[in-house]
C-alpha positions in Angstrom: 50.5 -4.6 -7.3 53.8 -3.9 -8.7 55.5 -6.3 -6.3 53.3 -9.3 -7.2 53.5 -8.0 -11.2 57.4 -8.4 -10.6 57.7 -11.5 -8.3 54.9 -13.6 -9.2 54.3 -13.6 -5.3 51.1 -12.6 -3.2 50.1 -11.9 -0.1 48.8 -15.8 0.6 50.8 -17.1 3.7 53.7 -19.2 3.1 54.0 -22.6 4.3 56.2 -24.3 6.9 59.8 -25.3 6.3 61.1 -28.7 8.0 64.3 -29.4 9.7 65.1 -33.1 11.2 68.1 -33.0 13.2 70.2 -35.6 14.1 73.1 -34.9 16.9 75.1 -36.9 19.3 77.6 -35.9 21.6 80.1 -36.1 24.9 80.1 -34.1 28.0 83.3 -34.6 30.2 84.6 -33.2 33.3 87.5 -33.9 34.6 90.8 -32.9 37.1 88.7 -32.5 40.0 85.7 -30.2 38.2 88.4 -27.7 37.1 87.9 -29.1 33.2 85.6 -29.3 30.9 84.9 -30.7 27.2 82.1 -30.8 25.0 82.3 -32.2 21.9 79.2 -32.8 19.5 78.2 -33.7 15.7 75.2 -33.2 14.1 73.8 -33.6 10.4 70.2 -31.7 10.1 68.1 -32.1 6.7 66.4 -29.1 5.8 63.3 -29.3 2.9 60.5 -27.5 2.0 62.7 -24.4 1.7 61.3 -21.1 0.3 63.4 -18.5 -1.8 63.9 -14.7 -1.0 63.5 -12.2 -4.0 64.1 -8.8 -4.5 61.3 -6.5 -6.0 62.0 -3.0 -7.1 59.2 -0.6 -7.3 58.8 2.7 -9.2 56.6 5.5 -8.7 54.5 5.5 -11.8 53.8 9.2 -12.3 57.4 9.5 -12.1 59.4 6.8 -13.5 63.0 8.7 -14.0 62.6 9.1 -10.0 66.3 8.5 -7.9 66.1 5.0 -6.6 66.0 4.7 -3.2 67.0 1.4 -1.9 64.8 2.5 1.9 62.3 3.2 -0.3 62.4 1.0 -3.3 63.6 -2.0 -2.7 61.1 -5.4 -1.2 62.1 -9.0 0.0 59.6 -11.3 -0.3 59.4 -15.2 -0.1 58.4 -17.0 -3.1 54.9 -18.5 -2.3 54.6 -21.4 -4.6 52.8 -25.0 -4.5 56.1 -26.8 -4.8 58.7 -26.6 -1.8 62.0 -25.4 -3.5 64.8 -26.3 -1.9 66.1 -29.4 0.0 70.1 -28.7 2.2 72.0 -31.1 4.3 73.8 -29.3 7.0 76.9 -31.1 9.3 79.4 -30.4 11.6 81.2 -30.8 14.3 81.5 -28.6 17.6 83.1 -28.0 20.1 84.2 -26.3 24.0 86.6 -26.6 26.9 87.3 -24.8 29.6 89.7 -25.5 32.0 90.9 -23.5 35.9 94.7 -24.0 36.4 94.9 -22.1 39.3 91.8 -20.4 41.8 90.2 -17.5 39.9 91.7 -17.9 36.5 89.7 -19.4 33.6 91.0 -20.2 30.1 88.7 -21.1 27.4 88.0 -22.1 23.9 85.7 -23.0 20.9 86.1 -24.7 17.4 83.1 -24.6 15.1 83.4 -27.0 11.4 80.1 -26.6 9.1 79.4 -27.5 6.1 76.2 -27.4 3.8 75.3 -28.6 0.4 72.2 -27.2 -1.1 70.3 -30.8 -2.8 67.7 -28.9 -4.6 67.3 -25.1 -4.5 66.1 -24.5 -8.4 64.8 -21.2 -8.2 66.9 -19.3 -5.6 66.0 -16.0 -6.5 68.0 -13.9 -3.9 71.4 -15.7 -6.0 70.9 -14.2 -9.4 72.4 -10.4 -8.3 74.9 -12.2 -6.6 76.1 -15.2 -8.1 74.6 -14.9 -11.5 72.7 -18.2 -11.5 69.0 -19.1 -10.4 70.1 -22.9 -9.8 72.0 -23.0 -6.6 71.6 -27.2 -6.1 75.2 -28.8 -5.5 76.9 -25.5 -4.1 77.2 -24.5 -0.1 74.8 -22.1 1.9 75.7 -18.4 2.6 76.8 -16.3 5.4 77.9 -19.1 7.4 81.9 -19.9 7.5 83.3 -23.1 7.3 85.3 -22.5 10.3 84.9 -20.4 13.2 86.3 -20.1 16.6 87.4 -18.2 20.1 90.2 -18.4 23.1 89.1 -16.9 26.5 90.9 -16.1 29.4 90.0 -14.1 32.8 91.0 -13.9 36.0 89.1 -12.9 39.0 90.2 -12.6 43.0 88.0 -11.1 45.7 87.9 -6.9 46.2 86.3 -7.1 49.4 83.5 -9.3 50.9 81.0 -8.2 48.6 83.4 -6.8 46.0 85.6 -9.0 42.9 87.7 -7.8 40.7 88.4 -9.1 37.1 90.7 -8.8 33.8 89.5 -11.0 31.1 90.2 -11.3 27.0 88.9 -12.9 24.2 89.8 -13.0 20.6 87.2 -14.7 18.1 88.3 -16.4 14.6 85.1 -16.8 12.2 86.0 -17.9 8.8 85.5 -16.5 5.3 81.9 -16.5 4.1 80.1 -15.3 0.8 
């Protein structure tokens, strides 16, 4: 009771989301199967998005009780008649890999997003964090910009049954908020 006395929300079911995705792309080998690239862009509309708030509930009885966040603390999607939010999402993407030699393999990635929130009015999760309820014109959280990896292994034969391998990989993902 609290939870809905805080949020607004109740336990009615929340309706869909929709995504339309639009992509295109290339897939190449090349130097005798020993290389590969993949490149692809996309641009995916998002609507009918539903907003994430955070409820905190008391006990009652006992109202000077020590929060406890484990305890306390409830995310719940907004359940209202009107879908919330509309966000365009595009980027680019894309792998190679390539064998020089028999047995050694080098790798890589480069990921580009981007994301504009069109219409997220009442983001509630945003408030405690950014200190505004309106979110429409700005760019999606937890996903960076950028984001990447190099690979490399190589890997001979032990024995008939047996290979051996060394391998690395270092991973680049890009500043987030």
């Amino acid at each position: 009771q609290q939870i809905a006395t805080i949020t607004g929300i109740t336990d009615e079911l929340v309706p869909e989301e929709n995504i339309t995705n639009f992509e295109a792309g290339v897939k190449q080998t090349f130097w005798d199967g020993r290389a590969q690239i993949n490149a692809s862009g996309y641009l995916m509309k998002w609507s009918n998005q539903r907003s994430n708030v955070v409820a905190v509930v008391i006990d009652p009885g006992n109202p000077s009780a020590i929060f406890n966040p484990a305890l306390n603390a409830f995310t719940r999607t907004l359940n209202i008649t009107l879908p919330i939010g509309k966000t365009d999402l595009w980027g680019l993407e894309l792998d190679a890999t390539v064998v020089p030699v028999e047995g050694w393999t080098i790798g890589g990635t480069f990921n580009w997003a981007a994301s504009e929130y069109k219409s997220f009015p009442n983001a509630g999760f945003a408030t405690t964090i950014a200190g505004v309820n309106d979110l429409t014109g700005r760019e999606t959280p937890r996903f960076p910009e950028f984001s990447g990896t190099i690979s490399t292994s190589y890997t001979q034969p032990f024995t008939d049954a047996w290979s051996w391998f060394v391998g690395g990989e270092a991973i680049y993902t890009g500043k987030t908020w």
